[in-house]
N, C-alpha and C positions, 0 to 999 in steps of 0.2 A: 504493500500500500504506500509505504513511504515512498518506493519509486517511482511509482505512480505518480504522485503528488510532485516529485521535483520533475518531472519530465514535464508534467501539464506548467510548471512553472516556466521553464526552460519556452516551451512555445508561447506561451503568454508572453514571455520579454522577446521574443520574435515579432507579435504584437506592436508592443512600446517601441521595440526598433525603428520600425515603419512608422506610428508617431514621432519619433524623433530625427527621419530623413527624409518625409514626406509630407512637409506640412502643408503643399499645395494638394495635397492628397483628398480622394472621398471622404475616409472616413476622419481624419485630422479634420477636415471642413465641418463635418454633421457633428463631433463633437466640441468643436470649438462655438458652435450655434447653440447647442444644446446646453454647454457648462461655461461655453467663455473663457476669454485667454486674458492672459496678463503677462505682458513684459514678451510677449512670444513666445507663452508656453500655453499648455492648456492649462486650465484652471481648477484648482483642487478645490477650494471652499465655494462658498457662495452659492448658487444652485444648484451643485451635483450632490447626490444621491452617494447613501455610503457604498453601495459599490464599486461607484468609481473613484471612492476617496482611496478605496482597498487598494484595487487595479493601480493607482498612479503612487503608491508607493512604494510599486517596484520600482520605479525610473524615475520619482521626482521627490523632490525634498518638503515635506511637511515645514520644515519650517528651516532656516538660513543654518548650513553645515548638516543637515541631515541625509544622509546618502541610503538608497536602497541596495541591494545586489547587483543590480542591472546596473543600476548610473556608476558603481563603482568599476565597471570592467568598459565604460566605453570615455573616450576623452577626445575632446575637438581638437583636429588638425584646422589651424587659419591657413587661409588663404587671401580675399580679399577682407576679410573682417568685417564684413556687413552682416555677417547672421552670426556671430556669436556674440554673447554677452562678457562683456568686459570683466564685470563683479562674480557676475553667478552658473557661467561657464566655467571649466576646470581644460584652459589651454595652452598654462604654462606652470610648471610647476606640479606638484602632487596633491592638491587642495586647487578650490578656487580662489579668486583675492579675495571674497566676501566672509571667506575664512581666514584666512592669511592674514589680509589687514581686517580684521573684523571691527574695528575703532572706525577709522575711515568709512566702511561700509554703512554705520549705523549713523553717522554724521551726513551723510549723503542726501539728497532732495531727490537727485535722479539717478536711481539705484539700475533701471534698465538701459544704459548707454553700453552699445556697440563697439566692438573692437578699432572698427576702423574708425570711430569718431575721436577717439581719443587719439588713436599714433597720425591720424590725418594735419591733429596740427602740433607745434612744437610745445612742447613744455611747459614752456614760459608762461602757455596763453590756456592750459589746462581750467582755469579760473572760466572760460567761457563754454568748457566742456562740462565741467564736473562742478557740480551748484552746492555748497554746503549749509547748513543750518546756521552755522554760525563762523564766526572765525576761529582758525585751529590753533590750538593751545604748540609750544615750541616741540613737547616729542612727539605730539602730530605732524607736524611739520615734518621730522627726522622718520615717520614713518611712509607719509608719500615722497619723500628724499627716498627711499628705500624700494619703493612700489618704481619708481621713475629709471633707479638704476636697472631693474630688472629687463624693461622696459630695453635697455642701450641697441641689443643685438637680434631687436625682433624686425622684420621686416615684412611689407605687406606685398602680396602677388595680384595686382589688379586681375588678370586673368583667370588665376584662379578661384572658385567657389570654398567657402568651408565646406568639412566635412566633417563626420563621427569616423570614429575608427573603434573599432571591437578589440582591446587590451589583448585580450589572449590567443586569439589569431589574426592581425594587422593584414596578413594577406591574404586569407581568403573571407575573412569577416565573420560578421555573428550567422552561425548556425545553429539549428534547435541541439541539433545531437552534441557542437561544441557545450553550449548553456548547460545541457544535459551532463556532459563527464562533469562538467567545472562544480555545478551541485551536488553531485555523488560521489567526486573525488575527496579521499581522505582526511587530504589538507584542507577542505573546502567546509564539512561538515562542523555545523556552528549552531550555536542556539540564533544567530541571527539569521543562518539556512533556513531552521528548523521554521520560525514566525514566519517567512516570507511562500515554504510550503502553505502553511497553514492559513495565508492570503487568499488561494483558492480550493481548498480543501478542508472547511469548517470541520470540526470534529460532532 
């Protein structure tokens, strides 16, 4: 039964997959009508039904650093930076910045700003990008000094689109039968496995 359950999960994040690489898609379109998007996700509170609060905790964060199973195996490659999110995207680094700099992120007005809007202009002029609540106190300051350095060696590919990439096979991508070993592999098996079965398999 347990295998049961991690395999039905395993295809369920094949599911979320396609929400998260198809969002000019059918069904991303009927559920973003139905539940509503924020920031260019769909949207967990507000409308939807707890089913699909269930469903989107495999791949979305409940609340700011919260990761499911799925969002931890997949991370955006930029390309032109127009569809990832700056803060709440994970496309540099092991964390996203709304984790990393978590001070910053909560000081912020305009937490949905885009990759490319920010490396589009210089530095200097980030103050027209990135809107704050208030003025930053000095180790604030030392920590967008910090956020900026990261920043030195990233460069943007007009040509190219972003993309998701699937962690644990990069080159052939998410598969059900991948999802599938990654849940019933050894190393994998977790009480945090175990809640995310039990996402589509009530007891």
């Amino acid at each position: 039964m347990r295998k049961l359950r991690e395999f039905n999960c395993a295809l369920l994040g094949k599911w979320c997959w396609r929400m998260l690489v198809d969002r000019g898609g059918l069904w991303y379109r009927v559920l973003a009508a139905r539940y509503g998007e924020l920031g260019g996700r769909l949207e967990v509170g507000g409308r939807s039904v707890s089913w699909w609060r269930e469903v989107s905790r495999l791949y979305g964060r409940a609340g700011v650093g919260d990761c499911g199973w799925f969002e931890s195996q997949v991370v955006r490659r930029v390309g032109d930076g127009a569809d990832t999110l700056f803060w709440l995207d994970r496309w540099l680094g092991e964390v996203p910045f709304c984790v990393r700099f978590r001070r910053l992120f909560e000081l912020l007005e305009n937490k949905f700003v885009f990759v490319a809007n920010v490396l589009f202009v210089d530095s200097g002029q980030w103050g027209e990008v990135l809107r704050w609540r208030r003025r930053l106190w000095q180790w604030e300051e030392t920590l967008l000094g910090e956020c900026r350095t990261l920043l030195l060696d990233v460069f943007l590919s007009p040509n190219i689109t972003d993309r998701w990439v699937w962690i644990p096979d990069p080159a052939v991508g998410y598969t059900v039968r991948g999802a599938y070993d990654l849940l019933t592999s050894q190393n994998q098996i977790s009480e945090a496995s175990v809640s995310v079965s039990e996402l589509v398999w009530h007891k």
